[in-house]
Backbone atoms as SQL, in Angstrom:
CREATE TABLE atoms (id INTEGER PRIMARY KEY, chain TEXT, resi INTEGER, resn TEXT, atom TEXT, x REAL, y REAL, z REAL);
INSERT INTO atoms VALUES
  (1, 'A', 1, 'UNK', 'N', -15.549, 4.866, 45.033),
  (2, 'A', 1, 'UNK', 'CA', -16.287, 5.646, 45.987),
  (3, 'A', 1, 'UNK', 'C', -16.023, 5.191, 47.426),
  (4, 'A', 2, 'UNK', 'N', -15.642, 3.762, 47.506),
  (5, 'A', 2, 'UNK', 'CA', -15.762, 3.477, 48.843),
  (6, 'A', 2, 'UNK', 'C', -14.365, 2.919, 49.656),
  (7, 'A', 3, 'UNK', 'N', -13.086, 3.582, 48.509),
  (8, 'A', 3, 'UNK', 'CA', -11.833, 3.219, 48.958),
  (9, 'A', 3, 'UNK', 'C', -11.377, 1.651, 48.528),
  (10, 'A', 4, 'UNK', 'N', -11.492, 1.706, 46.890),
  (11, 'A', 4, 'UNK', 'CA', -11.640, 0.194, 46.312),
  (12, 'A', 4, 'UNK', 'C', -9.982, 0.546, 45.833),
  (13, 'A', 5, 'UNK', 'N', -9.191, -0.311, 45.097),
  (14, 'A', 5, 'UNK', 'CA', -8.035, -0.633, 44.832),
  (15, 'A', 5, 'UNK', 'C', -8.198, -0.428, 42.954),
  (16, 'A', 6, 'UNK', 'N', -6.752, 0.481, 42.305),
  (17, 'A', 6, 'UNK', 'CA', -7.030, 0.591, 41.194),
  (18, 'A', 6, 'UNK', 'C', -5.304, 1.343, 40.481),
  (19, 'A', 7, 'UNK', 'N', -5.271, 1.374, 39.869),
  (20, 'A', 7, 'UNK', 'CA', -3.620, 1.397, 39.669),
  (21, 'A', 7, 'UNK', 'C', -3.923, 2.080, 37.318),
  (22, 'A', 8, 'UNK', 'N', -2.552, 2.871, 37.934),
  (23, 'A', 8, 'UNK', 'CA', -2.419, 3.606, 36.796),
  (24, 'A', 8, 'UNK', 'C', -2.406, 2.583, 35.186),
  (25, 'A', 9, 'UNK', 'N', -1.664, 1.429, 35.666),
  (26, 'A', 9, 'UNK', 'CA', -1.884, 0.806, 34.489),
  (27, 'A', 9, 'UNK', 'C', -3.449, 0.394, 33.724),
  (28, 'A', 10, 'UNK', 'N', -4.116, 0.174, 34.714),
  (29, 'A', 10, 'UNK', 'CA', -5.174, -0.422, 34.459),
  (30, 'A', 10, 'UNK', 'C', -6.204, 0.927, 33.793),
  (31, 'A', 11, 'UNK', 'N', -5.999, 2.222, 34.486),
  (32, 'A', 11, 'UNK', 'CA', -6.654, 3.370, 33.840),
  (33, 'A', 11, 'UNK', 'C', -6.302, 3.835, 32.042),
  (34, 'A', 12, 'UNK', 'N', -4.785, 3.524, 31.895),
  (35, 'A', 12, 'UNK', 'CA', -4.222, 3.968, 30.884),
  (36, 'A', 12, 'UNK', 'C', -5.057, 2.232, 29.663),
  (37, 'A', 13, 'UNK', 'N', -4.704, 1.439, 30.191),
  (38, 'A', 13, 'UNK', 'CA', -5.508, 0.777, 29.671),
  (39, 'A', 13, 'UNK', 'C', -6.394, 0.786, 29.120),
  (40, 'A', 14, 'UNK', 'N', -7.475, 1.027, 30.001),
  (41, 'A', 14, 'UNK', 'CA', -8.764, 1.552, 29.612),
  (42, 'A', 14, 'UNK', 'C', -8.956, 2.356, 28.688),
  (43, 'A', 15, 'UNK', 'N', -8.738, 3.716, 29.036),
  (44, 'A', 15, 'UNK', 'CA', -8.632, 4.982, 27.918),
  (45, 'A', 15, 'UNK', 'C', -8.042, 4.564, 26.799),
  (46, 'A', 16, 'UNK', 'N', -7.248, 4.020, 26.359),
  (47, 'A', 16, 'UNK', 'CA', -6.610, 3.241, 25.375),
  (48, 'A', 16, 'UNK', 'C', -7.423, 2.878, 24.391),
  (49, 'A', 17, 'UNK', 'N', -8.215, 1.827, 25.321),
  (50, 'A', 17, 'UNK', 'CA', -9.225, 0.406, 24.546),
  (51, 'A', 17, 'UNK', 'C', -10.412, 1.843, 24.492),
  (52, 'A', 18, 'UNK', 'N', -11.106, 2.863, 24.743),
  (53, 'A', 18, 'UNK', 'CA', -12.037, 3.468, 24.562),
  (54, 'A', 18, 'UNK', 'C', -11.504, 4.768, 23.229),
  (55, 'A', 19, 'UNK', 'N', -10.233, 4.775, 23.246),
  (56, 'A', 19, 'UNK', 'CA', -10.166, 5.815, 22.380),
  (57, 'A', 19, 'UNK', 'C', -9.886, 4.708, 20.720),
  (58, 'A', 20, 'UNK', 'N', -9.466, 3.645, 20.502),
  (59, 'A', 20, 'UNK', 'CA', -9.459, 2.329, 19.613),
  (60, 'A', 20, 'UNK', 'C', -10.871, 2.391, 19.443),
  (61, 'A', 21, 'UNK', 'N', -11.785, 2.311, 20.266),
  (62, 'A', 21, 'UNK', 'CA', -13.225, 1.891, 19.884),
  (63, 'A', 21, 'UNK', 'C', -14.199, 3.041, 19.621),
  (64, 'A', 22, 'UNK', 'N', -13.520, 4.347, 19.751),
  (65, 'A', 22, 'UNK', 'CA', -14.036, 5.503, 19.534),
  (66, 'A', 22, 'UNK', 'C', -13.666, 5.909, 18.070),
  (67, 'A', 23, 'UNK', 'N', -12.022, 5.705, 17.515),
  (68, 'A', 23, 'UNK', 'CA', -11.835, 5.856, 16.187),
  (69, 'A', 23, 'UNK', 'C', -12.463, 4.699, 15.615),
  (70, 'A', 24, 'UNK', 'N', -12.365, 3.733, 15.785),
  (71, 'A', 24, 'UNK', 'CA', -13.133, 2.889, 15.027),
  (72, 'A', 24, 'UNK', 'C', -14.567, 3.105, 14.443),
  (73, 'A', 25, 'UNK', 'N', -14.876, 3.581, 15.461),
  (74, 'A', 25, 'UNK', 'CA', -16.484, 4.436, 15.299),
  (75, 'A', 25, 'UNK', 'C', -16.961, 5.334, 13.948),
  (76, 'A', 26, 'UNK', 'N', -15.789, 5.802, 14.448),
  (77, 'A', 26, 'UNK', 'CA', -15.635, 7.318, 13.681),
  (78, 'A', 26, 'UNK', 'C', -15.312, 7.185, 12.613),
  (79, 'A', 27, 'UNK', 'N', -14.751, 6.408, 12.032),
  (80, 'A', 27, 'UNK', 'CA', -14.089, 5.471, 10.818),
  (81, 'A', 27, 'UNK', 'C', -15.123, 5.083, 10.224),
  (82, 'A', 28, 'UNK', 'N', -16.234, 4.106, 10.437),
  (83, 'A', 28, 'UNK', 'CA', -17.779, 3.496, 10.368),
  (84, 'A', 28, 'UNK', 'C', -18.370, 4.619, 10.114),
  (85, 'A', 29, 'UNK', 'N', -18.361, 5.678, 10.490),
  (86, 'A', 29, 'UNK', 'CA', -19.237, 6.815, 10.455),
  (87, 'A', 29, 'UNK', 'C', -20.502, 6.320, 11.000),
  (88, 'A', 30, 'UNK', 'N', -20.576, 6.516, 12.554),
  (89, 'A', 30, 'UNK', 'CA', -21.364, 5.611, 13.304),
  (90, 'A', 30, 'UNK', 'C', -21.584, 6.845, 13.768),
  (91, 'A', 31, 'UNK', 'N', -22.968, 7.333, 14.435),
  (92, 'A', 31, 'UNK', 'CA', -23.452, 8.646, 14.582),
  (93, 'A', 31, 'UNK', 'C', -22.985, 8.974, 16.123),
  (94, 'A', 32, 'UNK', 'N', -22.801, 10.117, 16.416),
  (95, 'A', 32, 'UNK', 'CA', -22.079, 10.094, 17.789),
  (96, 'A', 32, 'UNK', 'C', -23.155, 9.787, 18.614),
  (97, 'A', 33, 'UNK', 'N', -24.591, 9.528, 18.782),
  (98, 'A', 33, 'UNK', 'CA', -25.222, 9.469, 20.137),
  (99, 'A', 33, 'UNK', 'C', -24.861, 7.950, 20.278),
  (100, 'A', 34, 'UNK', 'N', -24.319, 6.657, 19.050),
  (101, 'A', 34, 'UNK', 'CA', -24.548, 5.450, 19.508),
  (102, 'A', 34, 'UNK', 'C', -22.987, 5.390, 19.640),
  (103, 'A', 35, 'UNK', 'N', -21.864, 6.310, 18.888),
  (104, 'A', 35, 'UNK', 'CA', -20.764, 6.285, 19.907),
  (105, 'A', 35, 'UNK', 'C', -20.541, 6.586, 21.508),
  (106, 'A', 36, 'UNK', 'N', -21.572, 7.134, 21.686),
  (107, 'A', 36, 'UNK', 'CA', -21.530, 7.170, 23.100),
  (108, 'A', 36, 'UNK', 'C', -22.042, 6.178, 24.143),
  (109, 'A', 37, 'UNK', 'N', -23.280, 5.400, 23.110),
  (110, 'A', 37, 'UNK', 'CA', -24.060, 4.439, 24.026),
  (111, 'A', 37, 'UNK', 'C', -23.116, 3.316, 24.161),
  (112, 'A', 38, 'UNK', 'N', -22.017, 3.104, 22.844),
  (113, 'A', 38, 'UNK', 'CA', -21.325, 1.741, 22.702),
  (114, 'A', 38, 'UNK', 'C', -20.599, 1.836, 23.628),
  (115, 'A', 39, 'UNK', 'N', -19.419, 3.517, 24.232),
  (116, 'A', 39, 'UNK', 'CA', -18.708, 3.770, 25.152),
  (117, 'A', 39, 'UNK', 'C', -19.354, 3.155, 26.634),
  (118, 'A', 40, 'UNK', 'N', -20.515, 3.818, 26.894),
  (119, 'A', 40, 'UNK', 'CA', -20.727, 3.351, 27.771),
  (120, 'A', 40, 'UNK', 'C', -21.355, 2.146, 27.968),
  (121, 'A', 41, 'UNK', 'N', -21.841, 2.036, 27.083),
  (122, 'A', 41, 'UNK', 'CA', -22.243, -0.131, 27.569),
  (123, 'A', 41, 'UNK', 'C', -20.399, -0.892, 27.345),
  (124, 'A', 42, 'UNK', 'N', -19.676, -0.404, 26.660),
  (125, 'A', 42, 'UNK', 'CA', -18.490, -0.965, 27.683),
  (126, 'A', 42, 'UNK', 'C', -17.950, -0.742, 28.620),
  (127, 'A', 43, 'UNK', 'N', -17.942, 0.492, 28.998),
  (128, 'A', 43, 'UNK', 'CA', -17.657, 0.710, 30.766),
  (129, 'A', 43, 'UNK', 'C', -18.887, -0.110, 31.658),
  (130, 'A', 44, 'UNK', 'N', -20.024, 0.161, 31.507),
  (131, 'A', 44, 'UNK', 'CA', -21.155, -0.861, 31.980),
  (132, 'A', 44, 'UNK', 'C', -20.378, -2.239, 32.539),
  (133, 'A', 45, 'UNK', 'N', -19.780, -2.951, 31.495),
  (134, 'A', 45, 'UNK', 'CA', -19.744, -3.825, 31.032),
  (135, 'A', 45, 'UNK', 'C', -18.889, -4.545, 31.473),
  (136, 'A', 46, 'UNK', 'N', -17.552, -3.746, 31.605),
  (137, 'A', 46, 'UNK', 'CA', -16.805, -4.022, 32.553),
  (138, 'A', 46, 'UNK', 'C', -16.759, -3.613, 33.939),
  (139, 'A', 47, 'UNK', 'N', -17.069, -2.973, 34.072),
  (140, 'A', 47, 'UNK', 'CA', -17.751, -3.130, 35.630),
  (141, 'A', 47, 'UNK', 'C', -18.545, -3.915, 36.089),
  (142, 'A', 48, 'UNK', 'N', -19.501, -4.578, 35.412),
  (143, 'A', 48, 'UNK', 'CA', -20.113, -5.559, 36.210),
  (144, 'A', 48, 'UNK', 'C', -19.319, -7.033, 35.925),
  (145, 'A', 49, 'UNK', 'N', -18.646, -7.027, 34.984),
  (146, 'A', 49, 'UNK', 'CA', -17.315, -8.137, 34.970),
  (147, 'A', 49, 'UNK', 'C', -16.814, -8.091, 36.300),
  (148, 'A', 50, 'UNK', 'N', -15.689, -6.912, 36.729),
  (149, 'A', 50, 'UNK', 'CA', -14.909, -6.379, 37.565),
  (150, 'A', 50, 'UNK', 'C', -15.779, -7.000, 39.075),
  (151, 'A', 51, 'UNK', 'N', -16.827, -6.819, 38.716),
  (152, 'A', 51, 'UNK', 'CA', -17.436, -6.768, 40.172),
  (153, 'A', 51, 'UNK', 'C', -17.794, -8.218, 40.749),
  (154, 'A', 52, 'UNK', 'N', -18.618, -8.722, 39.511),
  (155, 'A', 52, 'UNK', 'CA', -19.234, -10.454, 39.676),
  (156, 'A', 52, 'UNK', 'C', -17.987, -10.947, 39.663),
  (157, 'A', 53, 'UNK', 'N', -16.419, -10.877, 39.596),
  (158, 'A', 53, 'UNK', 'CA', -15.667, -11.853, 39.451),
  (159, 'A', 53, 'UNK', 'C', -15.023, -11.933, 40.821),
  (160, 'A', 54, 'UNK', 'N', -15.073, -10.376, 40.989),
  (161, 'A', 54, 'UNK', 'CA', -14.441, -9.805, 42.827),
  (162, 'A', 54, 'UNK', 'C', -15.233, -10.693, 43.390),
  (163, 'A', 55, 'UNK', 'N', -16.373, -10.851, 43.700),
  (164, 'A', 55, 'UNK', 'CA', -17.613, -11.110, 44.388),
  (165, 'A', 55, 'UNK', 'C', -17.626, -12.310, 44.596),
  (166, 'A', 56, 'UNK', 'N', -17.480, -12.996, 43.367),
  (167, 'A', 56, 'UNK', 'CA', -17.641, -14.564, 43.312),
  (168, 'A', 56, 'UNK', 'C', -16.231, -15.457, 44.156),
  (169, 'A', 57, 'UNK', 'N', -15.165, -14.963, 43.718),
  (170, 'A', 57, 'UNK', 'CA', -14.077, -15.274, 44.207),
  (171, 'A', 57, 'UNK', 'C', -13.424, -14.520, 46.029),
  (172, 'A', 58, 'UNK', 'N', -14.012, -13.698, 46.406),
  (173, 'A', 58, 'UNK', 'CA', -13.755, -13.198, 47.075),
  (174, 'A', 58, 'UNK', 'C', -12.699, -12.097, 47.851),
  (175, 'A', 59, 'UNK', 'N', -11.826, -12.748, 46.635),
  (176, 'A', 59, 'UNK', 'CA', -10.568, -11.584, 46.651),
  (177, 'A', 59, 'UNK', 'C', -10.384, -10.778, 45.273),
  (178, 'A', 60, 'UNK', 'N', -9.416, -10.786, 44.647),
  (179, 'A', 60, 'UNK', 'CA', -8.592, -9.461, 43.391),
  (180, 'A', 60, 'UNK', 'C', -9.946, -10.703, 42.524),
  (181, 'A', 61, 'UNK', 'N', -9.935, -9.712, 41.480),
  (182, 'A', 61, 'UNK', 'CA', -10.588, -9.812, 40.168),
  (183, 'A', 61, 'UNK', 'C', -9.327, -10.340, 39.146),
  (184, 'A', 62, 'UNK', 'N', -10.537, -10.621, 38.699),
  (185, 'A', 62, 'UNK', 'CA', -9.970, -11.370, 37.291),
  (186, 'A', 62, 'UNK', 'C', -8.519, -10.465, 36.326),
  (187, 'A', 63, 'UNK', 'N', -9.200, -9.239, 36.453),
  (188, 'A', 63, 'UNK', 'CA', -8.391, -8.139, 35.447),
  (189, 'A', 63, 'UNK', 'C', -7.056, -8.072, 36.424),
  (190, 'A', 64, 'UNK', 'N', -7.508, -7.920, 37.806),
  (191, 'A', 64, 'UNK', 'CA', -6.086, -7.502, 38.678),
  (192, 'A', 64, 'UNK', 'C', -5.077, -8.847, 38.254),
  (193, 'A', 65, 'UNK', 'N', -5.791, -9.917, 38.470),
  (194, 'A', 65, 'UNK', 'CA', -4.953, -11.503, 38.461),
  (195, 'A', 65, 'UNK', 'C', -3.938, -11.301, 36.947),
  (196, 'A', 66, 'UNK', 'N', -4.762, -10.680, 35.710),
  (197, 'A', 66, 'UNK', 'CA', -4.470, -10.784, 34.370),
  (198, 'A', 66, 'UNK', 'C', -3.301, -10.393, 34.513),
  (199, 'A', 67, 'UNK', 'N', -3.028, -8.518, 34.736),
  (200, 'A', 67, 'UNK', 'CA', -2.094, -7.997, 34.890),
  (201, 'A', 67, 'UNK', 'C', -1.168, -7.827, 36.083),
  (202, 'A', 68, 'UNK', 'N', -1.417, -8.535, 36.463),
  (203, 'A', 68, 'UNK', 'CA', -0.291, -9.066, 37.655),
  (204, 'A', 68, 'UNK', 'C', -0.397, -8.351, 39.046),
  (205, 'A', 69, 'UNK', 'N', -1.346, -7.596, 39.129),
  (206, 'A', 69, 'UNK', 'CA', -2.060, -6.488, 40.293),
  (207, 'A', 69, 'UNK', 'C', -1.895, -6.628, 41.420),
  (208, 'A', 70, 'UNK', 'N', -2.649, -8.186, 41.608),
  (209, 'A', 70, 'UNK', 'CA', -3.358, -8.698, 42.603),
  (210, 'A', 70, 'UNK', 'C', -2.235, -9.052, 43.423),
  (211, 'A', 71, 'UNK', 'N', -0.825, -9.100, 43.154),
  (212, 'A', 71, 'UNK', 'CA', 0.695, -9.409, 43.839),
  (213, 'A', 71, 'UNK', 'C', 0.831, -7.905, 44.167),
  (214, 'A', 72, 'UNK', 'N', 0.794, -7.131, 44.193),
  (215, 'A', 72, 'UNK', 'CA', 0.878, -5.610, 44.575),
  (216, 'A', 72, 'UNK', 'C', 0.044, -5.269, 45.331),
  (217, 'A', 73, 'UNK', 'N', -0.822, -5.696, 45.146),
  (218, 'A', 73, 'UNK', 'CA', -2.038, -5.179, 46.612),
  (219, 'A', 73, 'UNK', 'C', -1.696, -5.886, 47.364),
  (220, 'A', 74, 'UNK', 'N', -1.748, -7.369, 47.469),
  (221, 'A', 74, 'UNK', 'CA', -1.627, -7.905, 48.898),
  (222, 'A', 74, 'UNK', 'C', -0.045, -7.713, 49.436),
  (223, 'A', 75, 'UNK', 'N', 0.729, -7.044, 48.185),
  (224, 'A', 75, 'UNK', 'CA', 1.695, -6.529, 49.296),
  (225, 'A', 75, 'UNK', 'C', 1.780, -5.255, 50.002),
  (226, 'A', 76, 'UNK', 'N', 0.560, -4.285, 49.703),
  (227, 'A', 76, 'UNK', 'CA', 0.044, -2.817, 50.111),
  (228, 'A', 76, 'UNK', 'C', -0.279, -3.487, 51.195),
  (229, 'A', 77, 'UNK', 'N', -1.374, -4.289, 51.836),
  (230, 'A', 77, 'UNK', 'CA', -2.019, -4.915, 52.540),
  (231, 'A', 77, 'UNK', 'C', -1.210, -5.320, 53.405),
  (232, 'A', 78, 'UNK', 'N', -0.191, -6.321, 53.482),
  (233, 'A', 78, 'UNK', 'CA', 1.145, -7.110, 54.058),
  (234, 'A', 78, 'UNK', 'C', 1.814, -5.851, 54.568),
  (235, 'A', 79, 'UNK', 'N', 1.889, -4.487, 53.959),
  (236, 'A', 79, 'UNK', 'CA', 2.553, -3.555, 54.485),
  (237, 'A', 79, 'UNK', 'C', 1.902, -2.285, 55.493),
  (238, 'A', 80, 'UNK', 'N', 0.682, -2.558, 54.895),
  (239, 'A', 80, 'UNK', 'CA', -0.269, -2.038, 56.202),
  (240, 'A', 80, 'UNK', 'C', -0.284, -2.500, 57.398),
  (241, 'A', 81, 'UNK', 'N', -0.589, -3.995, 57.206),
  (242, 'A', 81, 'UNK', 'CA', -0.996, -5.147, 58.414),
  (243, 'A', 81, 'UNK', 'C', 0.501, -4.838, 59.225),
  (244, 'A', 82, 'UNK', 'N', 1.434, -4.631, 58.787),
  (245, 'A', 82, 'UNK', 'CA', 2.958, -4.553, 59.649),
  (246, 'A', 82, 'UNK', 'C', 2.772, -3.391, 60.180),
  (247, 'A', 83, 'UNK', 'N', 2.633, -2.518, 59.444),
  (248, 'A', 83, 'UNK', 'CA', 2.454, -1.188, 60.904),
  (249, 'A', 83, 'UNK', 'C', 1.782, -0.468, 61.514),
  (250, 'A', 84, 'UNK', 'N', 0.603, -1.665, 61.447),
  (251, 'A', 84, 'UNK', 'CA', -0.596, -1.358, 62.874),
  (252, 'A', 84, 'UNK', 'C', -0.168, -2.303, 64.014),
  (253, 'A', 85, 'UNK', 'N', 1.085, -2.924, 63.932),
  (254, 'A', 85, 'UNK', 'CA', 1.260, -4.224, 64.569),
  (255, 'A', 85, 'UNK', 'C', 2.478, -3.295, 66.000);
């Protein structure tokens, strides 16, 4: 919402790990209103990961550091900072 940093890998990711935990579900024969609650208490879930780790550390998150992100932004950044200069 407020012009945060986020990259295709990390989306495809996601959808990935939610459609795995959605057949899995479905497999269990787990009723769809608590497939939905489980969906979203993991998006929940990782977002407030995503956020307390940004927060605490002050720069890239944990997930950006994982997948190697956090070297790509600060070179978006490095390439901004050059041509306001």
């Amino acid at each position: 919402m407020t012009g945060g940093s986020g990259g295709v890998l990390g989306t495809v990711l996601g959808i990935f790990l939610l459609k795995i935990v959605n057949s899995a579900l479905v497999m269990m024969n787990v009723s769809v209103y608590w497939q939905e609650f489980v969906q979203g208490a993991i998006l929940v879930l990782a977002v407030t990961i995503d956020y307390l780790s940004h927060r605490k550390n002050g720069g890239p998150s944990f997930i950006m550091k994982f997948f190697g992100l956090d070297k790509l932004a600060s070179k978006k950044l490095d390439d901004k900072s050059s041509r306001q200069i």
